[in-house]
VOKOLLO-934004 format. One line per 3 residues: number of its first residue (from 1); for each residue x, y, z of C-alpha. Coordinates in Angstrom, 1 decimal. Layout:
residues N
NUM> X,Y,Z | ...
end
This chain:
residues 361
1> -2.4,-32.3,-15.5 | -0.9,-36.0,-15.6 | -2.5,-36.9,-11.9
4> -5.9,-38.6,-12.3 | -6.8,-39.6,-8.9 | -8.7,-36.5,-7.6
7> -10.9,-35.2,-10.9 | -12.7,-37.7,-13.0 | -11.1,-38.3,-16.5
10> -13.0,-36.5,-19.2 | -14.6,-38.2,-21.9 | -13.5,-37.8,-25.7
13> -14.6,-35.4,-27.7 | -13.7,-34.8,-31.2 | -11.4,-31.6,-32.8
16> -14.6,-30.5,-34.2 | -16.8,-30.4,-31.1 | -13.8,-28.3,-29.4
19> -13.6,-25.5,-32.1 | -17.6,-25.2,-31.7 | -17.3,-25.0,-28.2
22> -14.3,-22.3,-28.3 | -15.2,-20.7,-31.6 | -12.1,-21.4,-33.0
25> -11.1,-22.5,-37.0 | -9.8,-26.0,-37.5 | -7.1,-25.3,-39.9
28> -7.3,-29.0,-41.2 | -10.8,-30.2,-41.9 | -9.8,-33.1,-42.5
31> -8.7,-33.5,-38.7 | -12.2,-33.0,-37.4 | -13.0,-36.4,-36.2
34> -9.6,-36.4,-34.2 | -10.1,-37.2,-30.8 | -9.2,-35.3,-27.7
37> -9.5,-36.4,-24.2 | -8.3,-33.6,-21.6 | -5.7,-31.1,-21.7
40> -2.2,-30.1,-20.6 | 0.7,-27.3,-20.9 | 2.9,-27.5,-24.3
43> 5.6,-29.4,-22.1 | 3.7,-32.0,-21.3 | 1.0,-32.6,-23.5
46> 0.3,-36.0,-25.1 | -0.9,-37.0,-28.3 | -4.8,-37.3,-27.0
49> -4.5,-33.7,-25.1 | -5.1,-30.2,-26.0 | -2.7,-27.4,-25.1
52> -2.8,-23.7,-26.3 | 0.5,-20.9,-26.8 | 0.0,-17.2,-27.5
55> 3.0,-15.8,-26.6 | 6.3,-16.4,-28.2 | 7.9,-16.4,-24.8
58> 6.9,-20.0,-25.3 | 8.0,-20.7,-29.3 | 10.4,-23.2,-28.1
61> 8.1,-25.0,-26.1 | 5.5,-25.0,-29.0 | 8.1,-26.2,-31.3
64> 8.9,-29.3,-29.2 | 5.1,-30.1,-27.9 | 3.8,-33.4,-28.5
67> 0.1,-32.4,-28.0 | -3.0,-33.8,-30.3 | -4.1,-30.5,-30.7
70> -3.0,-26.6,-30.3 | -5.3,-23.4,-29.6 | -3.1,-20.5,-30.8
73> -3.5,-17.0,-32.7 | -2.4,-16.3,-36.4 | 0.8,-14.9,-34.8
76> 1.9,-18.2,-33.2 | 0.4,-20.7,-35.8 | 3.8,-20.7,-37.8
79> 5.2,-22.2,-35.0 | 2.9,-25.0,-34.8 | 4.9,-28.8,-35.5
82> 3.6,-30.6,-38.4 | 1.8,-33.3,-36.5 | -0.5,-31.1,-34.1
85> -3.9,-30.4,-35.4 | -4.3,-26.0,-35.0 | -7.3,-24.8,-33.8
88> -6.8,-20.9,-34.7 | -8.6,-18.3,-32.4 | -8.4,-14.7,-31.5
91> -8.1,-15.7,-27.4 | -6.2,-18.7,-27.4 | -6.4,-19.2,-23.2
94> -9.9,-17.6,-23.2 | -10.5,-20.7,-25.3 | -8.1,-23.1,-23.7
97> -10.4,-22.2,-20.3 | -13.5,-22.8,-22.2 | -12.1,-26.3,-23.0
100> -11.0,-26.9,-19.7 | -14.6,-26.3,-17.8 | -16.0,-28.6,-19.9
103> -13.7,-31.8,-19.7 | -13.4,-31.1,-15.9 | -16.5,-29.9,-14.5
106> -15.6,-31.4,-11.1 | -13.5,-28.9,-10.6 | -15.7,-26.0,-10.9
109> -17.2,-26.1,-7.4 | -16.4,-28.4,-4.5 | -18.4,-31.1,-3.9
112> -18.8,-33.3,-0.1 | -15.6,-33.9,1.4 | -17.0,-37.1,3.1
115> -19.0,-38.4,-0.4 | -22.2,-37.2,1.8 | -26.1,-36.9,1.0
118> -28.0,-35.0,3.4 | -27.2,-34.3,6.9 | -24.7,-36.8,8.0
121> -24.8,-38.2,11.8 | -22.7,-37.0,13.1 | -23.4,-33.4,12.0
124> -25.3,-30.8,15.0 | -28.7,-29.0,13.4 | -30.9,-27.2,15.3
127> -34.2,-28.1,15.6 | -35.3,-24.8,14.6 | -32.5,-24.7,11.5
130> -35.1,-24.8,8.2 | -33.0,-27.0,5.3 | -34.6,-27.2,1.5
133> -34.0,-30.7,-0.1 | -31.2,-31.6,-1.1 | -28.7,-29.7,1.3
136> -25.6,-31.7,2.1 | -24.5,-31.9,5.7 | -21.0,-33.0,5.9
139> -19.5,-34.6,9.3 | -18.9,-32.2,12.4 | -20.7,-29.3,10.7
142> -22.4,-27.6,13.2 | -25.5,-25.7,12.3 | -27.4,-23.2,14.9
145> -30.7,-22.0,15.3 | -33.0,-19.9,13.1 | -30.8,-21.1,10.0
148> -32.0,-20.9,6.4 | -29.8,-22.9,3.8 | -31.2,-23.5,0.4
151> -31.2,-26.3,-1.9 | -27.9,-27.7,-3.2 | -25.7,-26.3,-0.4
154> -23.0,-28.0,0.7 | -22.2,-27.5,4.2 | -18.6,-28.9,4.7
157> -17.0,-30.9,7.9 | -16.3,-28.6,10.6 | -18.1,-25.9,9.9
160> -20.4,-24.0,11.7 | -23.5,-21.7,11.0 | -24.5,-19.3,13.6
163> -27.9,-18.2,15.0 | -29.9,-16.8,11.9 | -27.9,-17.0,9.3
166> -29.4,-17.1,5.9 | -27.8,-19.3,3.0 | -29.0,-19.4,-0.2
169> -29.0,-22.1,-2.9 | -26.3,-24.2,-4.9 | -23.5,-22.7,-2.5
172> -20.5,-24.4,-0.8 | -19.1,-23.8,2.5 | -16.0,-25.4,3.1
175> -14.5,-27.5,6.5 | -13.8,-25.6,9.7 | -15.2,-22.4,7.9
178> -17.3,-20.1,10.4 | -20.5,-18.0,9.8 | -21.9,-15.5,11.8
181> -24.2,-12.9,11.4 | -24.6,-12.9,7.4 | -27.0,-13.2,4.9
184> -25.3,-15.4,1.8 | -27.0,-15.0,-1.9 | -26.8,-18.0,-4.6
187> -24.0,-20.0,-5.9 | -21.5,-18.8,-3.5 | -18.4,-20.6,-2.6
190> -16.5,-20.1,1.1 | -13.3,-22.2,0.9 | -12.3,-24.2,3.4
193> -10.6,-21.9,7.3 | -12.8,-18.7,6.0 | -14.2,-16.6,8.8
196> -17.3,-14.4,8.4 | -19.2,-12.4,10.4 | -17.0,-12.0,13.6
199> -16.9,-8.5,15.3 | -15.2,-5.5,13.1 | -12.0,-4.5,15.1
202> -13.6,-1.2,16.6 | -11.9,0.5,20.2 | -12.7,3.5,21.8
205> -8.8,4.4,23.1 | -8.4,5.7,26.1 | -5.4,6.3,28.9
208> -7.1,3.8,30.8 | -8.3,1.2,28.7 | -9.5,0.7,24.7
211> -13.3,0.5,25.2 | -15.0,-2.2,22.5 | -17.3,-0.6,20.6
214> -20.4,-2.9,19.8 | -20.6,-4.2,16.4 | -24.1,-5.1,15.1
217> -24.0,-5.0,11.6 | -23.9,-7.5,9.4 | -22.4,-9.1,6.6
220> -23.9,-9.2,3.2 | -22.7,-11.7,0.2 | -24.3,-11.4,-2.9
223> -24.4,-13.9,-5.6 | -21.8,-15.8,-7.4 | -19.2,-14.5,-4.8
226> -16.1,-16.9,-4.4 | -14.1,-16.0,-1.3 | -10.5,-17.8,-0.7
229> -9.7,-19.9,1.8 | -8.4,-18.4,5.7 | -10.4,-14.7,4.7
232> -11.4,-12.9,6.7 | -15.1,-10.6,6.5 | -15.6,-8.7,9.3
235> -19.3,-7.7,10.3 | -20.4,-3.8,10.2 | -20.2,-1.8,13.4
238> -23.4,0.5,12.4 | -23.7,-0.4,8.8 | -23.3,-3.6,7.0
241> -20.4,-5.2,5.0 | -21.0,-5.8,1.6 | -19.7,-8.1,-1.2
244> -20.8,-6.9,-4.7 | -22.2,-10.2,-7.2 | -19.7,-11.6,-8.9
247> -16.6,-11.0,-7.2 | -13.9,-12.9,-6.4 | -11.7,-12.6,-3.3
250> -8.5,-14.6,-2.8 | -6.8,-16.8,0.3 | -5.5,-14.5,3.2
253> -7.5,-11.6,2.8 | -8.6,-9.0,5.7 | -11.8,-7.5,5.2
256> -12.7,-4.5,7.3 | -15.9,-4.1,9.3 | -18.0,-1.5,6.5
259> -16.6,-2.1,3.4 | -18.2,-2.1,0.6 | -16.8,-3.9,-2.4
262> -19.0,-3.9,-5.7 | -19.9,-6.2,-8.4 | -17.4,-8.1,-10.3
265> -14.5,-7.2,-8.3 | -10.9,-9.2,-7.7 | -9.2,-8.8,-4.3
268> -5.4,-11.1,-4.5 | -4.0,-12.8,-1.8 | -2.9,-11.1,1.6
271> -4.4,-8.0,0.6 | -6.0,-5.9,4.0 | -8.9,-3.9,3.3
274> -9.9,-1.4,6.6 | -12.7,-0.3,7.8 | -15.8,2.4,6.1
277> -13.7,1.6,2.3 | -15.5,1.1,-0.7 | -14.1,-0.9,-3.6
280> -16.6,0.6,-6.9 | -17.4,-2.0,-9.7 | -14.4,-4.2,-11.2
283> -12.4,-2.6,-8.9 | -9.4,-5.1,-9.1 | -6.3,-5.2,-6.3
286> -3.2,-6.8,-6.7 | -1.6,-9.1,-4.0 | -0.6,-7.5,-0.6
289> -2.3,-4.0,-1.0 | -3.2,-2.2,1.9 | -6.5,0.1,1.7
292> -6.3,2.2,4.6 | -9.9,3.1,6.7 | -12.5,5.0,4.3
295> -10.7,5.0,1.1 | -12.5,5.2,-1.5 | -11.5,3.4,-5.4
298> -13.3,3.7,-8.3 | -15.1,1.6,-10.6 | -12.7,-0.6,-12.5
301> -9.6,1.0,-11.3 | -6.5,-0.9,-11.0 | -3.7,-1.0,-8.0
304> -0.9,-2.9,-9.1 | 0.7,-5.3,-5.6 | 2.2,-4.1,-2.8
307> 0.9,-0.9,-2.9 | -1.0,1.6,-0.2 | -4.3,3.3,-0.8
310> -4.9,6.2,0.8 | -7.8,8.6,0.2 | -9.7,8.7,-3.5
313> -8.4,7.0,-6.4 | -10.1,7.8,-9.7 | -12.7,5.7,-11.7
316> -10.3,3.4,-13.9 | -7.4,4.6,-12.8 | -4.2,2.3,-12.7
319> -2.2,3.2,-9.4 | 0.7,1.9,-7.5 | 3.2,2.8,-5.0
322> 3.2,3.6,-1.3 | 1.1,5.7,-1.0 | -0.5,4.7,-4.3
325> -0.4,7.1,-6.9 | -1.1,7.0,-11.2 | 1.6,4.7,-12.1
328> 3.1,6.9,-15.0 | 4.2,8.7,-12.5 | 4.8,5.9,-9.7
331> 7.5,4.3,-12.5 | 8.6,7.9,-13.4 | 9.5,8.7,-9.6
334> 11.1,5.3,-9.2 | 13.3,5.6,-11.7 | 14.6,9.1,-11.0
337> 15.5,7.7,-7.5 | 17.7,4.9,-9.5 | 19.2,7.1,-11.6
340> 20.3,9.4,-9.1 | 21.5,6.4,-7.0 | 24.0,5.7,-9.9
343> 24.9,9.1,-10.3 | 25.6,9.3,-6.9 | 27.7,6.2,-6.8
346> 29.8,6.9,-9.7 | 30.5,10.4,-8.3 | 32.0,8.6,-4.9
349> 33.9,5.9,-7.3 | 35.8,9.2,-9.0 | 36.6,11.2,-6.0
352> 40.7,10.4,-5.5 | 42.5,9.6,-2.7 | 43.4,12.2,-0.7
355> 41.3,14.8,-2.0 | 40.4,16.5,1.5 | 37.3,15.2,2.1
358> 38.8,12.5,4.4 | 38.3,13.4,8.5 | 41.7,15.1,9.7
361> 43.4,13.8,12.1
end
């Protein structure tokens, strides 16, 4: 966190405003008026900064930090050089976030690429487009007719809004992202390349020809949704495609024409969800998971990366594998197969020469 140039430098605030705002003890009161402006890892934390350890994977790193301040756990707090000031919590990252949104709230939600108020010149609206004050129109954006965007939106370089779309208030939409079809709650973010809305990937095969079948669903985003940049959200053929409040879905992401993915949910990068699935509440995947067409997972279940869904998997549940299974027995399976790879090797080491197993000749 040494580069200052693109997020503003946060203001001071003293050791005792930091444990109120992360509910931590100051183990010297007497440090309380110590100031601390922004934050950094142990390793390169300076005197004015604020770093945090709860692992003694990093000890060493603790021991040599030369951070103003340290959030750690009673474990750690040992650990701690004499010339940091402890701030002792339960949740010492929990807190070290907490910290963090507040000295760089920049960061929290983009803002206009192009330093823009309202619709820039060289931005395309509709005449028919409806815009509430204080929507931000970035360069290039192009928005179509029969749009609805709320107050506070950002609408970034680039991008383009299709006929009737609906966006709702205090969202962002990043550059060269593309909307179609969908209706867009509050205080949603679309990073930059994301594409919503296009046709579901729907064929009728045939000898002669895959027949397109029509696609005239739509998509549905809900509030407080965050979706990564270059995703993918594929309208419904019959019924819509829905993204519960709340969730969060990473860069690269395929999502299937149908799905349904609840509240609260986390979906990691280059992940592929097909079509007619549904993701329950909290549902959270790992990175490149495959969910095959009308699986279904339940609410806050758990599939570690790499793994294949197929069928049901069980409210909370923790699966993995291909094909994804409970991963007791995933990690049980896996290493059977190891050891009866060594067993087997050890057996072809120890067979001596000449002991008729060679081909004849």
């Amino acid at each position: 966190m040494t580069q200052r140039t693109f997020f503003k430098s946060p203001s001071p605030v003293t050791l005792a405003d930091l444990a109120a705002l992360t509910g931590a003890q100051l183990a010297d009161p007497s440090c309380a008026g110590k100031a601390i402006a922004g934050a950094a890892s142990l390793d390169r934390a300076g005197p004015s900064q604020l770093t945090f350890c709860e692992s003694k994977k990093y000890a060493a790193q603790l021991e040599q930090t030369h951070a103003g301040a340290c959030l750690v756990n009673e474990r750690m707090e040992g650990s701690v050089p004499s010339h940091v000031a402890v701030l002792r919590v339960a949740e010492p990252y929990r807190a070290f976030v907490a910290a963090m949104r507040s000295f760089y709230p920049d960061t929290l939600r983009p803002a206009s690429w192009f330093d823009n108020s309202g619709v820039a010149a060289g931005a395309v609206v509709h005449s028919s487009a409806y815009l509430e004050d204080d929507v931000v129109v970035d360069p290039l954006a192009v928005i179509g007719p029969d749009v609805e965007i709320g107050s506070g939106t950002v609408i970034g370089s680039g991008a383009v809004i299709g006929a009737g779309v609906r966006i709702g208030r205090d969202c962002n939409i990043g550059a060269n992202a593309s909307i179609l079809c969908a209706f867009i709650g509050n205080d949603v973010i679309i990073h930059p390349g994301c594409r919503i809305g296009q046709d579901g990937f729907g064929y009728l095969m045939g000898a002669r020809g895959h027949q397109k079948v029509p696609q005239v669903g739509r998509v549905i985003i809900q509030n407080g949704v965050e979706i990564g940049a270059g995703t993918t959200v594929d309208r419904g053929a019959l019924n819509d495609t829905v993204i519960g409040e709340g969730s969060k879905i990473d860069n690269l992401v395929q999502i299937g024409h149908n799905v349904t993915i609840g509240r609260n949910c986390i979906v990691v990068s280059q992940s592929g969800i097909a079509g007619s699935s549904t993701l329950g509440d909290g549902v959270i995947l790992g990175a490149r998971i495959g969910v095959s067409d009308h699986a279904t997972i339940g609410d806050g279940a758990q599939i570690a990366a790499r793994s294949s869904v197929v069928g049901e998997v069980p409210p909370g549940a923790r699966w993995g594998g291909s094909p994804a299974k409970p991963i007791k027995q995933f990690f049980r399976e896996l290493f059977e197969v190891e050891r009866l790879g060594r067993e087997g090797s050890a057996k072809s080491k120890s067979k001596p020469s000449g002991s008729g197993d060679e081909e004849q000749t």
